[in-house]
DOTI-379512 format. One record per residue: x negated, y, z negated of N, C-alpha, C in turn. Coordinates in Angstrom, 3 decimals. Atoms other than C-alpha are relative to their C-alpha. Layout:
<pts>
       npx       npy       npz      capx      capy      capz       cpx       cpy       cpz
         X         Y         Z         X         Y         Z         X         Y         Z
...
</pts>
This chain:
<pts>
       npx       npy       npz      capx      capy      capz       cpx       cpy       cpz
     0.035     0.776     1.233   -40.949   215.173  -142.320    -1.417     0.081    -0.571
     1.311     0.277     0.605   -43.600   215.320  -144.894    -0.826    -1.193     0.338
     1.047     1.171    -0.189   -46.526   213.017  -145.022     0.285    -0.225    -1.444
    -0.476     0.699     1.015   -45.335   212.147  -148.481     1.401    -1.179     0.302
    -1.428     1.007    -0.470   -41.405   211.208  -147.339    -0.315    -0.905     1.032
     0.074     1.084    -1.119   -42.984   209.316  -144.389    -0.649    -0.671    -0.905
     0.848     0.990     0.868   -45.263   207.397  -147.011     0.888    -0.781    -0.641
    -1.240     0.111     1.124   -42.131   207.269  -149.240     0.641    -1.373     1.161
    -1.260     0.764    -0.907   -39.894   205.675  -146.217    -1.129    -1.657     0.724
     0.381     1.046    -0.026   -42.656   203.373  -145.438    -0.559    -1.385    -1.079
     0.148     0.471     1.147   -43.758   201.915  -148.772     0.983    -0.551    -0.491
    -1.104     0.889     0.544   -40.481   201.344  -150.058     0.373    -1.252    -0.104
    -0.728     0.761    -0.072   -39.580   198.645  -148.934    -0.955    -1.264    -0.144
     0.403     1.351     0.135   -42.919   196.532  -149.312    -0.471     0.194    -1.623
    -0.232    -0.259     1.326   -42.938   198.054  -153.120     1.416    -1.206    -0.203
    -1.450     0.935     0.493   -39.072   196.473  -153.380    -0.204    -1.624     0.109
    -0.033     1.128    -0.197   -40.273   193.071  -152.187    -0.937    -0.638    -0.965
     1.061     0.440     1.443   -42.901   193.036  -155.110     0.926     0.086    -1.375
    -0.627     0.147     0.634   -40.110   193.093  -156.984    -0.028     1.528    -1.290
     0.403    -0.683     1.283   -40.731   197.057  -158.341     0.495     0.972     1.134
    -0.385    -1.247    -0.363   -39.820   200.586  -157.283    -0.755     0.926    -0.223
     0.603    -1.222     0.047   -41.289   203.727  -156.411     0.499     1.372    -1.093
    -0.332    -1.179     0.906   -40.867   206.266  -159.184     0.157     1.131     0.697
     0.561    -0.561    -0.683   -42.569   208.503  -157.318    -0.964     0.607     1.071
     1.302     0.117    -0.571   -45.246   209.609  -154.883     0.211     1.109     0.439
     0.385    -1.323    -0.339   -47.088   212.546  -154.016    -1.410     0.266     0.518
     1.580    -0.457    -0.580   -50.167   213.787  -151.921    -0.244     1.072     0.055
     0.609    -1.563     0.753   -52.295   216.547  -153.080    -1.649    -0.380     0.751
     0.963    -0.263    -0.914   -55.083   217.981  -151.176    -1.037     0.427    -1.132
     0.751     0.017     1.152   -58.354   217.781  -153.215    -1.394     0.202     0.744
     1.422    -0.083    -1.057   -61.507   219.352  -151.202     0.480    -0.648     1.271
    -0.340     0.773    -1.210   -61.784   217.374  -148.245     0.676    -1.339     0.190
    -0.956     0.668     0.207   -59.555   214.881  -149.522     1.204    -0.113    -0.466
    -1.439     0.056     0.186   -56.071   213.695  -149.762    -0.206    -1.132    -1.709
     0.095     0.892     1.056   -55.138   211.979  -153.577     1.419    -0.312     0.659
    -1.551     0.580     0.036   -52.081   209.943  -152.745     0.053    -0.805    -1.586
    -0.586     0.406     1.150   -50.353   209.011  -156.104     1.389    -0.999     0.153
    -0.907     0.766     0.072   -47.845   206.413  -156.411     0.242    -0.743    -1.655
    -0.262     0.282     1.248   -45.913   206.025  -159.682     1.241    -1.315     0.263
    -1.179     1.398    -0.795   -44.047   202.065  -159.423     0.335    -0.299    -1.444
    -0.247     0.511     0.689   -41.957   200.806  -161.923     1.010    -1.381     0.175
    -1.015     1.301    -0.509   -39.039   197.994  -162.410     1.401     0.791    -0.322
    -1.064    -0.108     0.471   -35.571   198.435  -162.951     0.423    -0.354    -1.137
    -0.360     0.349     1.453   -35.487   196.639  -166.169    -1.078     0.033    -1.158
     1.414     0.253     0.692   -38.990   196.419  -167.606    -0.512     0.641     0.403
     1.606    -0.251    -0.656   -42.227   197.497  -167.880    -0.693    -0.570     0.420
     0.943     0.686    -1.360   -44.903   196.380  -165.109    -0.575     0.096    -0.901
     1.262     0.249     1.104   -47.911   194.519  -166.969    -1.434     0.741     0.544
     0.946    -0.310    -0.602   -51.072   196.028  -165.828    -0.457    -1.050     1.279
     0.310     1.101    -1.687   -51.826   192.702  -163.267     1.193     0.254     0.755
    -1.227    -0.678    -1.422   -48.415   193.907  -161.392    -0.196     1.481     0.322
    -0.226    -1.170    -0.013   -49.260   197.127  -161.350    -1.908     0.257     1.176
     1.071     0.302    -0.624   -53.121   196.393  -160.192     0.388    -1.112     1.380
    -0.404     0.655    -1.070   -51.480   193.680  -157.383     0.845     1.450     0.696
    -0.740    -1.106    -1.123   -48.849   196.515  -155.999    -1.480     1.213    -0.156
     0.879    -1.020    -0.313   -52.111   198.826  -156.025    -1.058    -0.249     1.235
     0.887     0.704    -1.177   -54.000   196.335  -153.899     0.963     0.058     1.198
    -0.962     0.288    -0.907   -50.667   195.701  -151.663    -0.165     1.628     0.471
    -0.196    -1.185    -0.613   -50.212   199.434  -151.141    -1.177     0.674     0.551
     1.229    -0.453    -0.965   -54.009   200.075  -150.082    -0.003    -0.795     0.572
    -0.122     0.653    -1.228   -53.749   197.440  -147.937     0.721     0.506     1.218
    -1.036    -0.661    -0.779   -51.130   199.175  -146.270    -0.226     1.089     0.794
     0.504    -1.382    -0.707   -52.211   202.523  -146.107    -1.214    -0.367     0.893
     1.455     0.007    -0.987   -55.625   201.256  -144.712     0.686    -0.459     1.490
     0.001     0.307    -1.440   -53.722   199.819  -141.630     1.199     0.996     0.313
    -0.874    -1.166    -0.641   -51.505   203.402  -141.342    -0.834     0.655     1.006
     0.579    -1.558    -0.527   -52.474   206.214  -139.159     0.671     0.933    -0.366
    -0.171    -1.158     0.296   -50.673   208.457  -140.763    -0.234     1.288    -0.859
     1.492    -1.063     0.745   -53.604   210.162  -142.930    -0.764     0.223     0.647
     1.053    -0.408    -1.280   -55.475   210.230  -139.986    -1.031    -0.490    -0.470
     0.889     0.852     0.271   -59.131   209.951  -140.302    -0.376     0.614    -1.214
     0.220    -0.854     1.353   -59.476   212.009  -143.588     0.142    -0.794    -1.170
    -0.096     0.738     0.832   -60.469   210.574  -146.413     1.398     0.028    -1.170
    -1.077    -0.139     1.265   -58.169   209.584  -149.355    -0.093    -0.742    -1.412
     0.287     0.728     1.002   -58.393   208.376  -152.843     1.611    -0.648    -0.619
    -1.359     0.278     0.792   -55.308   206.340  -154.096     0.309    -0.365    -1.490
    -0.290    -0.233     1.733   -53.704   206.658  -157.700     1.228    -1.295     0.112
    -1.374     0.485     0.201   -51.003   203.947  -158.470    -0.081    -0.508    -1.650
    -0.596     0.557     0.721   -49.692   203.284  -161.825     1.107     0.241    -0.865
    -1.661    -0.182     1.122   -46.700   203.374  -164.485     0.331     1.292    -0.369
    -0.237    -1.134     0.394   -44.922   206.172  -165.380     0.197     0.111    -1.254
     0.139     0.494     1.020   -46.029   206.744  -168.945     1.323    -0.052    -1.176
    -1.375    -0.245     0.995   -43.632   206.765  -172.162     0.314     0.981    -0.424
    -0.624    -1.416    -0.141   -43.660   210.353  -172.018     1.117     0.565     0.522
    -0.825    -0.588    -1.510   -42.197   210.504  -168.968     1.946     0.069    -0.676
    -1.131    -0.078     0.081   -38.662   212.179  -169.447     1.253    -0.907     0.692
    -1.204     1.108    -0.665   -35.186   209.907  -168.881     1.082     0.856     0.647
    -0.548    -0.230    -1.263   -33.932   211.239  -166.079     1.180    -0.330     0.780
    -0.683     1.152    -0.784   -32.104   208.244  -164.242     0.677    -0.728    -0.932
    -0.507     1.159     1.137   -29.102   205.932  -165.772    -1.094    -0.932    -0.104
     0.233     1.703     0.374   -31.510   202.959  -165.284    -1.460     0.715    -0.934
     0.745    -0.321     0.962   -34.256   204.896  -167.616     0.550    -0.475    -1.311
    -1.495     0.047     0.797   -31.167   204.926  -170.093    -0.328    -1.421    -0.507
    -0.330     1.591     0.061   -30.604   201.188  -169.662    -1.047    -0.732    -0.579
     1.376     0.706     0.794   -34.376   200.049  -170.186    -0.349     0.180    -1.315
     0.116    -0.656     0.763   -34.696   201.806  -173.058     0.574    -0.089    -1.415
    -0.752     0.141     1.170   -31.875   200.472  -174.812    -0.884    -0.605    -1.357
     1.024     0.375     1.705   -33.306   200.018  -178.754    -0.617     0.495    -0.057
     1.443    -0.839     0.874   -35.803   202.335  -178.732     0.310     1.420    -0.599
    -0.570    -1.292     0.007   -35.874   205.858  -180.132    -0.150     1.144     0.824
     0.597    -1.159    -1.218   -35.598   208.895  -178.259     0.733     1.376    -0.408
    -0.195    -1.535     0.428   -35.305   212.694  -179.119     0.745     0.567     1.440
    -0.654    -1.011    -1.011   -32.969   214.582  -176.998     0.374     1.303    -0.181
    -0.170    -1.683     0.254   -32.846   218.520  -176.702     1.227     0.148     1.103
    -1.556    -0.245    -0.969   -28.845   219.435  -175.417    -0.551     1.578     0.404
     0.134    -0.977    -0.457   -28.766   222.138  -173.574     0.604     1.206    -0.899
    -0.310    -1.100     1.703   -27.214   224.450  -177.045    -1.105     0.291    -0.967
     1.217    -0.066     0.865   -30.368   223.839  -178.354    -0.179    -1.091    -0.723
    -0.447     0.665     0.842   -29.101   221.056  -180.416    -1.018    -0.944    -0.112
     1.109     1.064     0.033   -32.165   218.091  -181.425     1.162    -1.383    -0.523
    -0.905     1.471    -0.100   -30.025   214.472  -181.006    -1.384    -0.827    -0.129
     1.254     0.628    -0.081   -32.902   212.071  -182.434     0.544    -1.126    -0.126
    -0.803     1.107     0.469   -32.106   208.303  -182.954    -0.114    -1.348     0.869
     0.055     1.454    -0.826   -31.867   204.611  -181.363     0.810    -0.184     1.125
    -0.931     0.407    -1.013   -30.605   204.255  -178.089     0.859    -1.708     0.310
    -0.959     1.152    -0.056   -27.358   201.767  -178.678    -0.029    -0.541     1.184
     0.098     0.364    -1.311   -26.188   201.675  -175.310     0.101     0.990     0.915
     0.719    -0.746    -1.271   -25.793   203.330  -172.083     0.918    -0.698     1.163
    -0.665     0.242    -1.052   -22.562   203.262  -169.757     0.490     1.248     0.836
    -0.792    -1.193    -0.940   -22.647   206.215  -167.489    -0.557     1.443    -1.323
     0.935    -1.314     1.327   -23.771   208.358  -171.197    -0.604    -0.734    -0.909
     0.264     0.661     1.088   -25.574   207.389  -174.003     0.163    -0.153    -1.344
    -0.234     0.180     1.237   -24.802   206.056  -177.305    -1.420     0.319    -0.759
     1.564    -0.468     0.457   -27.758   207.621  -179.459     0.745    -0.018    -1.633
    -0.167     0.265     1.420   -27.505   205.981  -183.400     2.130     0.581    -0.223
    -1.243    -0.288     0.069   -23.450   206.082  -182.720     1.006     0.740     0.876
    -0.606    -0.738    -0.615   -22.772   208.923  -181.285    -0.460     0.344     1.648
    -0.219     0.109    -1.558   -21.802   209.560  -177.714    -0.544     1.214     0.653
     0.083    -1.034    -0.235   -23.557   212.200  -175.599    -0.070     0.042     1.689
    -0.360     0.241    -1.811   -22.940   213.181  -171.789    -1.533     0.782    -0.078
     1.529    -0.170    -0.970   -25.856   213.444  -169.461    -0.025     1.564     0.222
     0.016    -1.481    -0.998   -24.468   216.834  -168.322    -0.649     0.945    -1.441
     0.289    -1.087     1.051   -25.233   218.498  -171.871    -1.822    -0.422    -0.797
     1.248     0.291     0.476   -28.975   216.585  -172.382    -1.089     1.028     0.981
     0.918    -0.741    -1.052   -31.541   219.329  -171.114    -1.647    -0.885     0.032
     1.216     1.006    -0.224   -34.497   216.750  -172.069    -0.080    -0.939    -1.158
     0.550     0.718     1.238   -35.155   213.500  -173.587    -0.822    -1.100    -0.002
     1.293     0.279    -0.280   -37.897   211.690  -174.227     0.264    -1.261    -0.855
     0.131     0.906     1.292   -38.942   208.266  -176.190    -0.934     0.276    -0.639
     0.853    -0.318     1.243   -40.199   208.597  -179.308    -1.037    -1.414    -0.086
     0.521     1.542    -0.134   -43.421   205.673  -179.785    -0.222     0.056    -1.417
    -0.295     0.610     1.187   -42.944   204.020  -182.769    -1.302    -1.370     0.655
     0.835     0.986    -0.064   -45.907   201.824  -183.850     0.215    -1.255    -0.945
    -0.847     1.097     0.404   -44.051   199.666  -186.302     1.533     0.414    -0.376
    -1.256    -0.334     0.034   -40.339   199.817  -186.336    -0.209    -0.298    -1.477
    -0.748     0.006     1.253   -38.942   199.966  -189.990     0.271    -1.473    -0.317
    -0.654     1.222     0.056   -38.560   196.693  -191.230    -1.058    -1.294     0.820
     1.255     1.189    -0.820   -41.470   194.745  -189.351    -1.128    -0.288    -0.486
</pts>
């Protein structure tokens, strides 16, 4: 097992009790050091920067009483995965609902528009599109909605 998936299988679960989830995590070898990265979010929301700075303290706390970096140094990364970040996962979908987001189908096709809702596919300004035919989509950031 990696030294990421063992990080992964140990973290989890004191990430979940902070009430947030691991996006991701990854360790990359940088000179004579390790960068461990940890991307945490929520299931329904976005983490405010003080939850995101508390699970950063919780998770170096952690690692400092591992041995499984050995004695090699390491620098740790933790925060949000930005609004770039492609929607991937139904519960991306779900958070998301009301905002806009550009989707490229795999035909080529550009689906731009307000994400209605989101049961299993998404409703995007009406129309219905399956997951299996979205090759990428992204949210669009809108700095004043229309009407505000």
């Amino acid at each position: 097992m990696s030294i990421a998936a063992e990080l992964l299988e140990t973290l989890t679960p004191l990430v979940e009790r902070a009430d947030a989830l691991i996006e991701d995590l990854s360790v990359t070898a940088a000179g004579k050091r390790r960068v461990v990265t940890v991307l945490v979010d929520n299931e329904d929301r976005s983490l405010t920067l003080d939850e995101v700075t508390a699970l950063s303290r919780l998770i170096s706390g952690h690692l400092d009483s591992l041995t499984l970096l050995g004695d090699s140094p390491f620098t740790l990364e933790v925060s949000s995965p930005g609004v770039d970040r492609p929607l991937t996962k139904d519960r991306h979908w779900r958070k998301n609902i009301g905002r806009l987001v550009q989707a490229v189908l795999t035909d080529g096709t550009v689906v731009s528009g307000r994400i209605a809702s989101f049961d299993g596919a998404p409703v995007i300004d009406e129309k219905r599109v399956s997951l299996a035919d979205i090759k990428r989509a992204t949210i669009e950031i809108e700095f004043k909605r229309k009407g505000e």
